[in-house]
C-alpha positions as CSV (number, residue, x, y, z in Angstrom):
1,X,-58.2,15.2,-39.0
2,X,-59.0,14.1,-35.2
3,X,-56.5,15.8,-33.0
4,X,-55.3,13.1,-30.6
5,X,-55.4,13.9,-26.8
6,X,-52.8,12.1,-24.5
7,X,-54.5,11.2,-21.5
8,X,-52.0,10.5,-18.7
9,X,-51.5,7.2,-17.0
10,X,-52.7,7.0,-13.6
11,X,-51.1,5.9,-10.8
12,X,-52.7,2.5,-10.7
13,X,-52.5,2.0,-14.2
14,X,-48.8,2.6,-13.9
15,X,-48.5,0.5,-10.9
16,X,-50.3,-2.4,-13.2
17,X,-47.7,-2.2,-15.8
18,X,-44.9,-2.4,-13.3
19,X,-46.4,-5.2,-12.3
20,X,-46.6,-7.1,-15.8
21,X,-43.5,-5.6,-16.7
22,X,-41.4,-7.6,-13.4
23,X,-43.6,-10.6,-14.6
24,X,-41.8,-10.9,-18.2
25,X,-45.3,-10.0,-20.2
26,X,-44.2,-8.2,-23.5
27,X,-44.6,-4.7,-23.9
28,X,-47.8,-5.2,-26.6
29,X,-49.6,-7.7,-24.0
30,X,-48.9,-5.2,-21.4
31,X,-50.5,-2.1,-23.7
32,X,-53.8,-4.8,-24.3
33,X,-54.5,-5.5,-20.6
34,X,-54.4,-1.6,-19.1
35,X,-56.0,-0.1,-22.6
36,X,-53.2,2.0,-23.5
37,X,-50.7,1.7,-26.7
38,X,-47.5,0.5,-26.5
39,X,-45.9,3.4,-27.1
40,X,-47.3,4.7,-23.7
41,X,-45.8,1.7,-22.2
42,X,-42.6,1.7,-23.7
43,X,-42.2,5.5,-22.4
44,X,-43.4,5.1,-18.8
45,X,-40.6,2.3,-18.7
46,X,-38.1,3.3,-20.7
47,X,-37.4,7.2,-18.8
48,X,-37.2,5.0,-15.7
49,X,-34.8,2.3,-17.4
50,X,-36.6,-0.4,-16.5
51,X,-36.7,-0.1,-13.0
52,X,-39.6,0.6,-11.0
53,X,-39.7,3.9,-9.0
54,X,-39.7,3.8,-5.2
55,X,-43.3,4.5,-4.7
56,X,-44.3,8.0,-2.5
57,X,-45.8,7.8,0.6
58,X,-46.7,10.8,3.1
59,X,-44.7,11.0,6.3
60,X,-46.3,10.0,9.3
61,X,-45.9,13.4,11.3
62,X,-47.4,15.7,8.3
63,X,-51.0,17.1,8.1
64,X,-53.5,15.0,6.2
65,X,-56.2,16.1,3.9
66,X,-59.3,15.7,6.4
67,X,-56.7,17.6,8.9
68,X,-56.3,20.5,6.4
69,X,-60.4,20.5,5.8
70,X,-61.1,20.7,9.6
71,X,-58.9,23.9,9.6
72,X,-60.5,25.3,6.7
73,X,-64.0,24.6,8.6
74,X,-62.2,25.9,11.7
75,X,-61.5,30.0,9.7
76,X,-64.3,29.5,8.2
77,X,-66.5,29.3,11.9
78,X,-63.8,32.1,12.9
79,X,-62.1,29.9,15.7
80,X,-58.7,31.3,16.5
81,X,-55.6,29.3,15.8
82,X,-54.8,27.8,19.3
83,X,-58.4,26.7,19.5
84,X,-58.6,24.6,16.1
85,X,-54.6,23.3,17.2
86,X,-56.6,22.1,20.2
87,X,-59.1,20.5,18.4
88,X,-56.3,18.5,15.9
89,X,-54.0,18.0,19.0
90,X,-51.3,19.8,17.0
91,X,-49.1,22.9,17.8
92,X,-50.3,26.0,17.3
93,X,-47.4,27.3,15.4
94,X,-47.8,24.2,12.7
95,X,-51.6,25.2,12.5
96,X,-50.2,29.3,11.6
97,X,-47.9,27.9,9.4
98,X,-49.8,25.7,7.5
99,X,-52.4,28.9,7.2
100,X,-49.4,31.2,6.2
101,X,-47.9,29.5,3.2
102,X,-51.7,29.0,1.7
103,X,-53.0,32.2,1.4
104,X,-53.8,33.1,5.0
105,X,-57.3,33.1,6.5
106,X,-59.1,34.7,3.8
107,X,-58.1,32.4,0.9
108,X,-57.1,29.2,2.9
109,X,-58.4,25.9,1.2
110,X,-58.1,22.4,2.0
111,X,-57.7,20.6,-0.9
112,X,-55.1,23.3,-2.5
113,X,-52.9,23.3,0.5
114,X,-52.9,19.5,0.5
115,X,-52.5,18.9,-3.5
116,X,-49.2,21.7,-2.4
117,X,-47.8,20.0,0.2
118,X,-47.7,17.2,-2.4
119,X,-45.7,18.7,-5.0
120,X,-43.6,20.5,-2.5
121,X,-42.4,17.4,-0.5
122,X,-40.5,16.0,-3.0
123,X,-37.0,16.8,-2.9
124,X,-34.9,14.3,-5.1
125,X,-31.9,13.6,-3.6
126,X,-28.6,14.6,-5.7
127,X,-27.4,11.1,-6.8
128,X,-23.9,10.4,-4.8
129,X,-21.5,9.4,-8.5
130,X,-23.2,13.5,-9.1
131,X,-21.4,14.8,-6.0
132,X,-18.4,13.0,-6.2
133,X,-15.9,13.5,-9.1
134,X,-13.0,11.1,-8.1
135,X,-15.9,8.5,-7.6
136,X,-17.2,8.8,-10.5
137,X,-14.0,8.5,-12.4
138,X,-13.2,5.0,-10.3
139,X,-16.4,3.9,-11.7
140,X,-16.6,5.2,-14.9
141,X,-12.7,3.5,-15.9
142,X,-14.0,-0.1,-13.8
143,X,-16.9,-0.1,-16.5
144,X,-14.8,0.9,-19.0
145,X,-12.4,-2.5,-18.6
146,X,-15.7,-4.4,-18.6
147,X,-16.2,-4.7,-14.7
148,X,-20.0,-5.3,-13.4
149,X,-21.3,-2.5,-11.3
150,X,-21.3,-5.0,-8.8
151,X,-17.9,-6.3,-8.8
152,X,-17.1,-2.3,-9.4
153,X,-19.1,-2.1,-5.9
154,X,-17.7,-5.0,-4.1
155,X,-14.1,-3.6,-4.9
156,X,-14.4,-0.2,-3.8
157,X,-16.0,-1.6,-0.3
158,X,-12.7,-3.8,0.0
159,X,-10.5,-1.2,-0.7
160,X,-12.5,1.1,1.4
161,X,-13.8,-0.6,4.6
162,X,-14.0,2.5,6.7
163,X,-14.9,5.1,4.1
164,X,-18.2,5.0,2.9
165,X,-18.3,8.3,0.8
166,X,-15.5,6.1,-1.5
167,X,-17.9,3.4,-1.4
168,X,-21.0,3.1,-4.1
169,X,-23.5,0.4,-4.7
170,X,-24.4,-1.6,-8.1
171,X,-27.7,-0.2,-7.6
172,X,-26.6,3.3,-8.2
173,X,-24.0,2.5,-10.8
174,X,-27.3,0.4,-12.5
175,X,-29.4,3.7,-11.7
176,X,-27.4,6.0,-13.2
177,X,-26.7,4.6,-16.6
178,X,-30.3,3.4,-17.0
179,X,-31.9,6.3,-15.6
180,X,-30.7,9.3,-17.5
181,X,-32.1,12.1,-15.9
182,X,-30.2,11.4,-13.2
183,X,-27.0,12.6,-15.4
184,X,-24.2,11.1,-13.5
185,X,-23.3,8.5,-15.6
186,X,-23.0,9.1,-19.8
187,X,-25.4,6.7,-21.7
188,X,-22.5,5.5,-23.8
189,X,-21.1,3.5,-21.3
190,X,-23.6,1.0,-21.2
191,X,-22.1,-0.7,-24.5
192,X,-19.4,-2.0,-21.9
193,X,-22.5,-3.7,-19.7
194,X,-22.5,-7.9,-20.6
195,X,-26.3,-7.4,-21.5
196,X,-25.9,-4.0,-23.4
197,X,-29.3,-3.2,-23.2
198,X,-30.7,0.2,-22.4
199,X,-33.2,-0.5,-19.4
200,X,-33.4,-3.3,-16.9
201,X,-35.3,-5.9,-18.0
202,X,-37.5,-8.7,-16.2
203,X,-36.2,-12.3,-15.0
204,X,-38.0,-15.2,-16.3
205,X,-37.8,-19.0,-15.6
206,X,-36.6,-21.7,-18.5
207,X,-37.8,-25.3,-18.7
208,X,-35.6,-27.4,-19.9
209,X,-36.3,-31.0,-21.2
210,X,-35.1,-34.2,-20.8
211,X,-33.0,-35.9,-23.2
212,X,-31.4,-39.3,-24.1
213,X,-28.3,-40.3,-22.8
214,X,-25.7,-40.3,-25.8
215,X,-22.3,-40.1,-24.1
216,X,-20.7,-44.0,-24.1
217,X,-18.6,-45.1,-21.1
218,X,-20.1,-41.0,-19.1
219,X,-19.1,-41.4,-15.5
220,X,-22.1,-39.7,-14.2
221,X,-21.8,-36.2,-12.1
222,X,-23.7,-38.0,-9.6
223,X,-20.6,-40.1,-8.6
224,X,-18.4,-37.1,-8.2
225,X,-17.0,-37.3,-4.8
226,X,-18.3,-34.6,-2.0
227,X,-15.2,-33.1,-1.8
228,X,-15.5,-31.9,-5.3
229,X,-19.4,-30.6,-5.0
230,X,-18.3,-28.4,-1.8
231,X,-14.8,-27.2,-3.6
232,X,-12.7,-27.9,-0.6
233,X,-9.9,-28.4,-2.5
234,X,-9.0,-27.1,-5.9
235,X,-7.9,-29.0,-8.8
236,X,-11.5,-30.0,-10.1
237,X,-12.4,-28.0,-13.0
238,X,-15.5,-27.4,-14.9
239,X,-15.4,-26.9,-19.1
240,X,-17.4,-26.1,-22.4
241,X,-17.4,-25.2,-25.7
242,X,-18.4,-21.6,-26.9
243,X,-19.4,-21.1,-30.5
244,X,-19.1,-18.1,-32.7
245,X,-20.0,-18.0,-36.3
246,X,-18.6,-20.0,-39.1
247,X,-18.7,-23.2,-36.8
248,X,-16.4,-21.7,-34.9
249,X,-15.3,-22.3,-31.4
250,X,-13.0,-22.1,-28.5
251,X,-12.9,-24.6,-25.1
252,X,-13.2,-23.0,-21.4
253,X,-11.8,-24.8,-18.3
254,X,-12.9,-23.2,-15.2
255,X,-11.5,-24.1,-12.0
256,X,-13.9,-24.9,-9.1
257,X,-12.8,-23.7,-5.7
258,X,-11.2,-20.4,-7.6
259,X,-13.1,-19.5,-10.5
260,X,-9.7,-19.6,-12.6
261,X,-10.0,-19.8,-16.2
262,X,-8.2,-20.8,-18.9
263,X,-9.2,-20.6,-22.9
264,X,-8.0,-22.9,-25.4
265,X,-7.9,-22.8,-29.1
266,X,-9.2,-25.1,-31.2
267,X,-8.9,-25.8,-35.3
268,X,-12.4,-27.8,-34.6
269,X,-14.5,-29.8,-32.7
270,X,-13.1,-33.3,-33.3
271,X,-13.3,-35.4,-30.8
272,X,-9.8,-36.5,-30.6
273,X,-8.5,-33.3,-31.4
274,X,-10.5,-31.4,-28.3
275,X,-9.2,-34.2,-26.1
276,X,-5.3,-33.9,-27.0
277,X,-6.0,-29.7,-27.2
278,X,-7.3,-30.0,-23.8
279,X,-4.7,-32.0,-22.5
280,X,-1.9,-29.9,-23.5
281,X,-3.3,-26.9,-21.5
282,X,-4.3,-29.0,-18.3
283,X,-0.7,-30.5,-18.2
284,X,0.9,-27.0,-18.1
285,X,-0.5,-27.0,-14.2
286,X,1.3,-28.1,-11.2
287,X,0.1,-32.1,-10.6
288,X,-1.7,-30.9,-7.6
289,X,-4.1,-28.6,-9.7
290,X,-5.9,-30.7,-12.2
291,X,-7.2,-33.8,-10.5
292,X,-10.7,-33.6,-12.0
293,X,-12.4,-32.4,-15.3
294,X,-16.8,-31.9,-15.3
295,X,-18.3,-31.6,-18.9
296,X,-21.5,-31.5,-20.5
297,X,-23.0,-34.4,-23.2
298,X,-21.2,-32.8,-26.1
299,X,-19.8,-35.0,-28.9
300,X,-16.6,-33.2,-28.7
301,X,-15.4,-34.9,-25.1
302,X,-16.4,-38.4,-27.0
303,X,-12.5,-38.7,-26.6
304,X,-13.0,-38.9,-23.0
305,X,-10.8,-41.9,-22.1
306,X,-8.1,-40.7,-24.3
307,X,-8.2,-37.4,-22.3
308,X,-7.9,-39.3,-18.6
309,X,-5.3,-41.6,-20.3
310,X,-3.0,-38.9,-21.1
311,X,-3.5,-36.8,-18.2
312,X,-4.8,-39.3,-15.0
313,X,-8.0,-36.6,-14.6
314,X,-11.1,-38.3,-14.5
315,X,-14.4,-36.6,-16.4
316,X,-17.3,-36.5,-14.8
317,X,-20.6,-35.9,-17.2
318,X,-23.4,-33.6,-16.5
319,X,-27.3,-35.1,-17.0
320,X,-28.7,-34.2,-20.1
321,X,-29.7,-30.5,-20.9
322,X,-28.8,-29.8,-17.1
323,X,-26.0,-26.6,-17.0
324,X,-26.6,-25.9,-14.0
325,X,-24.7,-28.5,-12.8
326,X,-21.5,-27.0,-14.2
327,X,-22.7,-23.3,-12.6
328,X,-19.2,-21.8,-12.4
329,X,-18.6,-22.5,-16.3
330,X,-22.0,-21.5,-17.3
331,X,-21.4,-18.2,-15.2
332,X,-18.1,-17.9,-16.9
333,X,-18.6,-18.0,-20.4
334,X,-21.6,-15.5,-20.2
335,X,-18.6,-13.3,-19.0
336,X,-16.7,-14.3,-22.0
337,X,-19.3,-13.0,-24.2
338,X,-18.1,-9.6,-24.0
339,X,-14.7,-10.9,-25.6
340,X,-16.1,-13.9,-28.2
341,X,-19.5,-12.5,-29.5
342,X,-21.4,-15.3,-30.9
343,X,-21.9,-13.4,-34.1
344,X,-18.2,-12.9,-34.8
345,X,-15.8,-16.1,-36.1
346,X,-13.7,-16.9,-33.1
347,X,-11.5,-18.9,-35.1
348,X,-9.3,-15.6,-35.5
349,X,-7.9,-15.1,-32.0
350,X,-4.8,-17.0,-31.8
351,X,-4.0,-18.8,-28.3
352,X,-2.3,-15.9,-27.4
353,X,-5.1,-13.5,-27.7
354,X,-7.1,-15.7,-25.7
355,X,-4.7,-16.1,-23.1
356,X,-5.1,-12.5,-22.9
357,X,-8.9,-12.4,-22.7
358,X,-8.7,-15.0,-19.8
359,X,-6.1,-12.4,-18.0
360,X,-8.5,-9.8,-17.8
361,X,-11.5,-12.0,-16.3
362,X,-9.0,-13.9,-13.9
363,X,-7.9,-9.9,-12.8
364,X,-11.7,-9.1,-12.5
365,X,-12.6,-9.0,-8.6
366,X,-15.6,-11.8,-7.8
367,X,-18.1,-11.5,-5.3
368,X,-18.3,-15.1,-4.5
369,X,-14.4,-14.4,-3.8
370,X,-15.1,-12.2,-1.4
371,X,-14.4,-9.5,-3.9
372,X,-10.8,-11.4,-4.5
373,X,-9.9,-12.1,-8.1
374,X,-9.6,-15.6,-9.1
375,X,-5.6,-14.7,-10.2
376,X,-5.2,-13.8,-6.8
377,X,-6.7,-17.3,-5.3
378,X,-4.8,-19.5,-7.5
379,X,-1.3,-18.2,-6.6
380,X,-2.3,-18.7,-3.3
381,X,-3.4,-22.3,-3.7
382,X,0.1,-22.4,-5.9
383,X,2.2,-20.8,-3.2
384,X,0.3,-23.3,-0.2
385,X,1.7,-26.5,-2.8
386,X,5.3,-24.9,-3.1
């Protein structure tokens, strides 16, 4: 039997798979176009967690190789030190150096020194959650209720303006769980990430086509006053349905200007029994905080008018397969994910359960908040009305 020889990647290659990898190509394509497996791929990018390493680069101020081969010329045509510094336009004591800690004269050689100087410069720097316990522990119980390293990040900043040894980015926080020889953060906790997967992985567009109009009497998002598209005043909230298993389901409502939500319980998707559910909730807010509602084209809000009847909010439709036009919803329920897992029936929670759930994201700080929670925002819009 054939022993197999691993050949190592080289530098370019590796630089090619970054490059496929950041483009969204699958692993197996990736393995195809540089000639290696995809086992080789999988490992190059799975000890680095998905993220590409800074690539190395000599300093500016350091000898180079044809440098290091004039001095070896240099010894080798006997010229003393000062005379071959003069000839490089260098000090003399970086030319006796240099000659020191490679053998001296006698055994000096260009490309030895220079393949050293290499391997010597590199000096990973001890990663900051490593040097600072009480740090750490901020972090480590933020992840553990569920916080993103970057609203973990943007909190610590706010609470910390002035000191920046309490202060960490989401890039570290993302570096240290998906990097692991970095140590500073246990693998385990990534189960409390929203994507739970074990490396960074690559953005990639979606096309979305264009469908048929099927909502009767839709008052068009397009006819929603600019006040509501630039969130100058709240009251306008955005909603959805999320669906778990056994046809299961539970309705969002996301208020605009603070990001507030609120989860409601449904038996089903009926569309008179979504509209009086929904109304229920909405008319447990002050008058001055539901003045508009913005839905999607599901056959769930064909109880519409019933809704506005019973609660004076107009609803305003999105265009056809177009979430983004309710972004703040959209955002929001992918948050909610790490409460209602599509593969679990939702059905289960009762409304007080989910009025739980909702608690802990409206207690989450928001970047877009200027690292305020959307709790926070609300009572302040509530105490402004009072």
């Amino acid at each position: 039997m054939t022993k197999r020889i691993c050949v190592p990647l080289s530098q370019e290659t590796q630089n090619d798979i970054w490059t496929r990898y950041k483009q969204g190509q699958p692993h197996r394509d990736i393995g195809k176009a540089v000639g290696r497996g995809r086992s080789s791929v999988n490992a190059l990018l799975q000890v680095n967690g998905g993220i590409r390493p800074r690539e190395r680069c000599r300093s500016t101020t350091a000898l180079s190789l044809v440098e290091r081969e004039d001095i070896s010329r240099g010894l080798a045509a006997q010229m003393s030190i000062r005379a071959i510094a003069r000839q490089l336009d260098r000090s003399p004591s970086t030319i006796c150096r240099e000659i020191t800690r490679n053998g001296g004269s006698n055994e000096y050689r260009a490309t030895l020194a220079d393949s050293r100087a290499w391997v010597e410069a590199k000096r990973p720097k001890a990663c900051k959650l490593s040097s600072n316990s009480s740090l750490r522990d901020r972090v480590v119980e933020k992840l553990q209720m569920r916080w993103s390293p970057q609203q973990i990040a943007g909190w610590l900043k706010k609470m910390s303006p002035e000191n920046m040894l309490d202060c960490v980015s989401h890039e570290t926080i993302y570096k240290s769980l998906f990097i692991q020889a970095k140590g500073s953060l246990k693998k385990e906790l990534q189960q409390y990430l929203r994507s739970k997967k074990a490396m960074r992985g690559s953005r990639t567009s979606r096309v979305y086509e264009p469908a048929r109009n099927s909502m009767p009497d839709a008052i068009s998002i397009r006819e929603r006053p600019a006040s509501i598209e630039d969130r100058a005043v709240p009251g306008h909230w955005e909603g959805d349905l999320i669906h778990g298993a056994n046809q299961s389901q539970v309705a969002t409502l996301v208020e605009r200007q603070t990001r507030y939500l609120m989860l409601v319980k449904l038996d089903n998707k009926r569309a008179d029994e979504v509209a009086a559910a929904l109304a229920e909730q909405v008319l447990r807010l002050p008058k001055e905080l539901y003045a508009s509602l913005t839905w999607d084209r599901g056959v769930e809000m064909k109880g519409h008018k019933k809704f506005t009847l019973a609660t004076e909010v107009k609803v305003y439709f999105c265009d056809p397969r177009s979430p983004w036009q309710r972004g703040t919803n959209e955002n929001t329920n992918g948050l909610l994910r790490e409460y209602l897992s599509r593969k679990e029936d939702i059905s289960v929670y009762s409304q007080t359960e989910l009025d739980e759930i909702a608690r802990q994201l409206n207690e989450r700080p928001r970047k877009t908040l200027g690292y305020d929670t959307p709790a926070e925002r609300l009572h302040s819009c509530v105490a402004l009305i009072a």
